[in-house]
PAROMAR-418280 format. One record per residue (C-alpha): residue in three letters; residue number from 1; x negated, y, z. Coordinates in steps of 0.1 Angstrom, whole numbers, plus 2048, in hexadecimal, padded with zeros to 3 digits. Example, Ala and Ser with C-alpha at 12.3 -4.5 7.8 and 13.67 -1.06 7.14 Angstrom:
BEGIN
rest->ALA&nr->1&px->785&py->7D3&pz->84E
rest->SER&nr->2&px->777&py->7F5&pz->847
END
This chain:
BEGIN
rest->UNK&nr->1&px->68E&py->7BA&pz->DF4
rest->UNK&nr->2&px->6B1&py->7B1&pz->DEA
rest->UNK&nr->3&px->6B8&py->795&pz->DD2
rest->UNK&nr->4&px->6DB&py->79A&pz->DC8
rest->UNK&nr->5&px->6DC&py->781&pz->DAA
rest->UNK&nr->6&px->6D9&py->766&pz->DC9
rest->UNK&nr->7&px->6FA&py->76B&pz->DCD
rest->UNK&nr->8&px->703&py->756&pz->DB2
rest->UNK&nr->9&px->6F1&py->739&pz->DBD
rest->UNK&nr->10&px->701&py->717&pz->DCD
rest->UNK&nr->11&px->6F0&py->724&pz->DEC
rest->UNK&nr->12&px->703&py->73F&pz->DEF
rest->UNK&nr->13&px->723&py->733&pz->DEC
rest->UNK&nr->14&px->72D&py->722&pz->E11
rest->UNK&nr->15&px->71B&py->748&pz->E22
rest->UNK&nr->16&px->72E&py->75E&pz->E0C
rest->UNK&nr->17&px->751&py->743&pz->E15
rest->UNK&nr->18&px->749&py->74A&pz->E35
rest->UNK&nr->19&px->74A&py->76E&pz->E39
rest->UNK&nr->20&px->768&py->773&pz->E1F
rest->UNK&nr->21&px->77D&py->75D&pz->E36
rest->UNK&nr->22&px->772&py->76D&pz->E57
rest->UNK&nr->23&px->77C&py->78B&pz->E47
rest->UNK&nr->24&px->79C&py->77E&pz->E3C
rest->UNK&nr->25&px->7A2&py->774&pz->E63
rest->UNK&nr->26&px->797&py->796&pz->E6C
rest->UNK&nr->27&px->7AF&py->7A8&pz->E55
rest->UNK&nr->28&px->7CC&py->792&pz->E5E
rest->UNK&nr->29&px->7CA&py->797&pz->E81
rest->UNK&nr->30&px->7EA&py->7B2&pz->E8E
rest->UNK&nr->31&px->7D0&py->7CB&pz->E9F
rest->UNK&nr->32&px->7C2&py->7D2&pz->E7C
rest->UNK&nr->33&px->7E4&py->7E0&pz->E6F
rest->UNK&nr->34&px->7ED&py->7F0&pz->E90
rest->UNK&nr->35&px->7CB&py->804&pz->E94
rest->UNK&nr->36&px->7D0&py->814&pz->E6F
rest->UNK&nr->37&px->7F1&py->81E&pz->E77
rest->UNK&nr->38&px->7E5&py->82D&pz->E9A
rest->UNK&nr->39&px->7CF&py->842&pz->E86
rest->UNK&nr->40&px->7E4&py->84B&pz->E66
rest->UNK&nr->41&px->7FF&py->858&pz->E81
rest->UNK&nr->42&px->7E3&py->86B&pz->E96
rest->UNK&nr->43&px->7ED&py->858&pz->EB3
rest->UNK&nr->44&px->7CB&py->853&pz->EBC
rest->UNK&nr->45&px->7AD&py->869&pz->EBA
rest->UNK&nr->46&px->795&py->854&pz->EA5
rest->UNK&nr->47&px->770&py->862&pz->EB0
rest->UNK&nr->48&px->778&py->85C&pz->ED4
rest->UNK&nr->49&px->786&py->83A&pz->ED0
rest->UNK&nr->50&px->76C&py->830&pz->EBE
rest->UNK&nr->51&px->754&py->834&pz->ED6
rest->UNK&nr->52&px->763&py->81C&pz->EEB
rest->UNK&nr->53&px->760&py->7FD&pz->ECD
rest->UNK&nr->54&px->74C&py->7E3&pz->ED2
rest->UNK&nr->55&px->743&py->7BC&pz->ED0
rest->UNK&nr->56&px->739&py->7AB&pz->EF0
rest->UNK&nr->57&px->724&py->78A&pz->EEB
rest->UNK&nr->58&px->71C&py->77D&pz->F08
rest->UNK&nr->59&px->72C&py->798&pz->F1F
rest->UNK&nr->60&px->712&py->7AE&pz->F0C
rest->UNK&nr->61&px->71E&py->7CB&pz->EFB
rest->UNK&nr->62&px->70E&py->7CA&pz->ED5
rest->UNK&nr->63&px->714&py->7E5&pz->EBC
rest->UNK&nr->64&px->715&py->7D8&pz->E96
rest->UNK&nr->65&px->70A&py->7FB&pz->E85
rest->UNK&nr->66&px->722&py->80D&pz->E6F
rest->UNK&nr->67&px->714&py->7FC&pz->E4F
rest->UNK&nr->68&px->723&py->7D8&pz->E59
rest->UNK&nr->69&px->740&py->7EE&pz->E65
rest->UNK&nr->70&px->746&py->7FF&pz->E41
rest->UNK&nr->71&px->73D&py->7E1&pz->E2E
rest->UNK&nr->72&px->75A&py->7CD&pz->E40
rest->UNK&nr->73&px->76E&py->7EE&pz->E3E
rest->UNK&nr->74&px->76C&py->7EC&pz->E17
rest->UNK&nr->75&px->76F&py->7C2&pz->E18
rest->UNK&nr->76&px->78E&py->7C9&pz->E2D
rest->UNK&nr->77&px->7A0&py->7E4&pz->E14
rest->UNK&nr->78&px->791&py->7CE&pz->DF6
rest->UNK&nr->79&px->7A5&py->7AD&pz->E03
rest->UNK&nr->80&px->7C4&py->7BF&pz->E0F
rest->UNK&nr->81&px->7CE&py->7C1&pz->DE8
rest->UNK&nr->82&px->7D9&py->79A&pz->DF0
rest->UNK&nr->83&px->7ED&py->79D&pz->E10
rest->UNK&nr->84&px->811&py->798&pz->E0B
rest->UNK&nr->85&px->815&py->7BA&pz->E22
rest->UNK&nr->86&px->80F&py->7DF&pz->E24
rest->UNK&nr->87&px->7EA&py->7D9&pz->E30
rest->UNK&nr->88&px->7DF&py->7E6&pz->E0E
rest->UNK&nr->89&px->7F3&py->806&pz->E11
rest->UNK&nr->90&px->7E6&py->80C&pz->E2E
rest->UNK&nr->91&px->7C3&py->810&pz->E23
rest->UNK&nr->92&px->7CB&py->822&pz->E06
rest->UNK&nr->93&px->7DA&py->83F&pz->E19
rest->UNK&nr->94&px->7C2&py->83C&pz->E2F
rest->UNK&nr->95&px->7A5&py->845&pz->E11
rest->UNK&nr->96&px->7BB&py->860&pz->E05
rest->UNK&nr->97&px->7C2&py->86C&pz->E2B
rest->UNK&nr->98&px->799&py->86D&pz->E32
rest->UNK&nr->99&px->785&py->873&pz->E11
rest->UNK&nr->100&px->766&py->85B&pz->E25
rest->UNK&nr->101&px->782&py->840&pz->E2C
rest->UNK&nr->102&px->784&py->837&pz->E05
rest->UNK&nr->103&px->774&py->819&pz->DF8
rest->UNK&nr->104&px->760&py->82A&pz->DE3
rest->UNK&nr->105&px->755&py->84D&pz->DF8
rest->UNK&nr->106&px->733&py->855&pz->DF0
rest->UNK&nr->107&px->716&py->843&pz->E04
rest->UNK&nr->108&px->710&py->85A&pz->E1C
rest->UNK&nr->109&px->70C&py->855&pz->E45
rest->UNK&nr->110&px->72D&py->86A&pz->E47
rest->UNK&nr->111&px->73F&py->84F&pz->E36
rest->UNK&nr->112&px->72C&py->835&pz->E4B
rest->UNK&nr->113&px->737&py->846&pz->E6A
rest->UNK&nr->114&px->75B&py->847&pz->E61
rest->UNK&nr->115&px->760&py->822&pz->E53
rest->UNK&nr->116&px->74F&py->819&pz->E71
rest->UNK&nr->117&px->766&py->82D&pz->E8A
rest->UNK&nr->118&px->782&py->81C&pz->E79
rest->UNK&nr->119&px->772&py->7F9&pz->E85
rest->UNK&nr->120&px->768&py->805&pz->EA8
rest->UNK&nr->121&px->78F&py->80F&pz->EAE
rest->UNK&nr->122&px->79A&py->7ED&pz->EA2
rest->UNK&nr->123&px->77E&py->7DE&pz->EBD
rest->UNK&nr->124&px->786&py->7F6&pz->ED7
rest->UNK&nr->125&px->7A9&py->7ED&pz->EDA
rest->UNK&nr->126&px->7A1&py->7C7&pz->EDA
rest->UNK&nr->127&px->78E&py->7CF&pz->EF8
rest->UNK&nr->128&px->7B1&py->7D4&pz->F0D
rest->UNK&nr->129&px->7BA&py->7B8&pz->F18
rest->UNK&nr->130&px->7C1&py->7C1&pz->F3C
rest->UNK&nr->131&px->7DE&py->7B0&pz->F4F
rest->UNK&nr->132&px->7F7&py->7C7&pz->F45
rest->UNK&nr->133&px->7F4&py->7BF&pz->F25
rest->UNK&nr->134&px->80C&py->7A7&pz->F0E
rest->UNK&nr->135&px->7FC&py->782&pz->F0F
rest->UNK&nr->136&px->801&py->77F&pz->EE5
rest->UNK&nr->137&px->7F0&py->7A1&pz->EE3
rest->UNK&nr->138&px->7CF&py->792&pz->EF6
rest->UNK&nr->139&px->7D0&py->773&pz->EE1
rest->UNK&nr->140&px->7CA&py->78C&pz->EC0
rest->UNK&nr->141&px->7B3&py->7A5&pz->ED4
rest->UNK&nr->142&px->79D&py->789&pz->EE3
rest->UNK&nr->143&px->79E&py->77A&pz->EBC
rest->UNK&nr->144&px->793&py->798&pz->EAE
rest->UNK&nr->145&px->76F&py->798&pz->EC8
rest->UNK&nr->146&px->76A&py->775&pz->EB8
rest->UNK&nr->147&px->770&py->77D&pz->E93
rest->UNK&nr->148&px->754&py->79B&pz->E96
rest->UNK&nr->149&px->741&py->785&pz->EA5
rest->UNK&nr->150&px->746&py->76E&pz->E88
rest->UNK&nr->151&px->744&py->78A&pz->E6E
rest->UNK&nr->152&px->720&py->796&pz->E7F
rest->UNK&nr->153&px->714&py->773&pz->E7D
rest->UNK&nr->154&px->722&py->76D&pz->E5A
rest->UNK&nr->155&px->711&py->78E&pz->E47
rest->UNK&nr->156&px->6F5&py->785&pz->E5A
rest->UNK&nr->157&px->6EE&py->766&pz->E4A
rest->UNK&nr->158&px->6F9&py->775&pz->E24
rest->UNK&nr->159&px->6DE&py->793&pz->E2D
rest->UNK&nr->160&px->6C8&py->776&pz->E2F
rest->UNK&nr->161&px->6D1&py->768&pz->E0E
rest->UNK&nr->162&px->6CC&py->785&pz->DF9
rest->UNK&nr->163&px->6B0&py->79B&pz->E0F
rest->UNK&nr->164&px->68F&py->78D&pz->E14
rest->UNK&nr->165&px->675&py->7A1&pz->E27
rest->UNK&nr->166&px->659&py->798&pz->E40
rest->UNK&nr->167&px->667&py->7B6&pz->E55
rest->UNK&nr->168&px->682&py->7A2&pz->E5A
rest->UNK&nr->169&px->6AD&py->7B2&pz->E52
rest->UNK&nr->170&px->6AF&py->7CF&pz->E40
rest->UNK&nr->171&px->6A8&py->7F0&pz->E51
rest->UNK&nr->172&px->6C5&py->80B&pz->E4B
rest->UNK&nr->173&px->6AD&py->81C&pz->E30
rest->UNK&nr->174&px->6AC&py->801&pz->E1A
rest->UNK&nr->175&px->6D5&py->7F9&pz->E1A
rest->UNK&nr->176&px->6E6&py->7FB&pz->DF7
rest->UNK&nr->177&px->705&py->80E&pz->DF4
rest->UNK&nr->178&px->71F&py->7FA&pz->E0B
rest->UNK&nr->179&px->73D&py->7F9&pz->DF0
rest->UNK&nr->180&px->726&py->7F1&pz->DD6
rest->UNK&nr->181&px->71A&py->7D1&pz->DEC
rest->UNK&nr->182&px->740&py->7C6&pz->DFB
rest->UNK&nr->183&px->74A&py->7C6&pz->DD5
rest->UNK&nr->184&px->72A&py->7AE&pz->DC9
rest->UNK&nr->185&px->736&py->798&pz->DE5
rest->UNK&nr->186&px->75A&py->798&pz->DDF
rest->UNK&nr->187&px->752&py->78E&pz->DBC
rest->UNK&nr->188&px->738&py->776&pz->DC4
rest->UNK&nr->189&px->751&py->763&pz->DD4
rest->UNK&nr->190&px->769&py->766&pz->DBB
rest->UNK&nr->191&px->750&py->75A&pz->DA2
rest->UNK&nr->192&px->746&py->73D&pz->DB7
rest->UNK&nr->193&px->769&py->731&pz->DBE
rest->UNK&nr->194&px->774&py->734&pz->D96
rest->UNK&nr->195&px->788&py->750&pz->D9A
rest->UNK&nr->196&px->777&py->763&pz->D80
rest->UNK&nr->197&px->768&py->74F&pz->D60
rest->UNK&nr->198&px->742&py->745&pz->D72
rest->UNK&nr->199&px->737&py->74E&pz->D4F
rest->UNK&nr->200&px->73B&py->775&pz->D54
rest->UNK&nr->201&px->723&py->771&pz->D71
rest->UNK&nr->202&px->707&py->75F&pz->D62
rest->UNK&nr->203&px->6EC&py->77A&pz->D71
rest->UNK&nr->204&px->6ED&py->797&pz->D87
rest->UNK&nr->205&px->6F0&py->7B2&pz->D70
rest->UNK&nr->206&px->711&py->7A5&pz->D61
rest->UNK&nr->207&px->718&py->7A0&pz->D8B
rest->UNK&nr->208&px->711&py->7C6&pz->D91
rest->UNK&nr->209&px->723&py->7D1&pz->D70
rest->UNK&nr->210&px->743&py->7BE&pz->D7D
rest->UNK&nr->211&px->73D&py->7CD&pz->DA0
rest->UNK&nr->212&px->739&py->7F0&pz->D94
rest->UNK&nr->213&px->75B&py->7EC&pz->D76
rest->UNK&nr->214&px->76E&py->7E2&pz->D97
rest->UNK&nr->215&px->764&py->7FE&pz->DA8
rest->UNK&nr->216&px->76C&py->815&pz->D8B
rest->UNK&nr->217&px->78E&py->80A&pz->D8B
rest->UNK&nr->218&px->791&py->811&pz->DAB
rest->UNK&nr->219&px->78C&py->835&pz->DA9
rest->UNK&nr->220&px->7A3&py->83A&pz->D8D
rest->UNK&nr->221&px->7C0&py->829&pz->D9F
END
């Protein structure tokens, strides 16, 4: 059962810092940039570097699941908009390039599969770090493994914030639309941090009514 409303709470506050500022180091890091380019200028071929995206923990290979893929895909464009560079742009064309690749593509596995390509090509190039390659460029690549670590651990422990069941995480059947949930949490921290007057958030429905004005503007830009 999800409790969005708990997003509001004190509680809340340090899990949902947490992930925004994983995110943040995710999105800052060079390989981000570089891997939309590579794909906006066809210079790779997306499905089949995909396959080769993944997080090792441990030396284990771990696959996230395209949901945590799109909802950081969505975070990512979403915080873009306050980089002083041509991050934002990037996405942009990228949504207007690949219908499934905008923010707010309907919910549908085809749009999970595509946001979470993008992510597997971002991880698949951090995984070459051979000798051959530059020592700086390591330094990013190997940071990149460590912020999806991060990020896994981080929307873990919000999913256990706002979803309660004695099943235990949610199942795939019982995930909300992915843009709908990056914008609750984008605003949640906004909300928390004073951004945004605390007293336009006083329950979940004005929460959700923000959430879903944001992402109506964002279809007419």
């Amino acid at each position: 059962m999800w409790n969005f409303h708990r997003l509001l709470e004190d509680g809340a506050f340090a899990r949902i810092v947490t992930l925004r500022k994983v995110m943040q180091t995710i999105l800052r890091n060079p390989l981000v940039r570089e891997v939309l380019e590579d794909i906006l200028q066809d210079r790779i071929d997306m499905k089949a570097e995909s396959h080769g995206g993944h997080v090792f923990v441990k030396k284990r290979r771990l696959d996230l699941g395209n949901y945590k893929y799109a909802f950081l895909f969505c975070s990512l464009a979403r915080l873009s908009r306050h980089e002083k560079n041509d991050t934002e742009a990037l996405f942009k064309l990228l949504g207007k390039t690949y219908t499934t690749l905008a923010i707010n593509a309907p919910f549908t596995d085809t749009m999970l599969w595509k946001k979470g390509d993008v992510m597997e090509c971002i991880l698949s190039k951090s995984l070459l770090t051979g000798a051959a390659i530059d020592a700086d460029l390591k330094v990013h690549r190997h940071g990149m493994q460590q912020s999806f670590r991060e990020f896994d651990a981080a929307i873990d422990d919000v999913y256990r914030m706002i979803f309660q069941s004695w099943e235990g995480p949610p199942r795939a059947t019982q995930m909300v639309n992915v843009a709908d949930l990056s914008a609750m949490v984008l605003l949640a921290h906004a909300s928390h941090t004073a951004v945004i007057p605390e007293s336009w958030y006083e329950s979940f429905d004005t929460l959700a009514c923000s959430a879903l004005v944001l992402l109506r503007e964002e279809q007419l830009s």
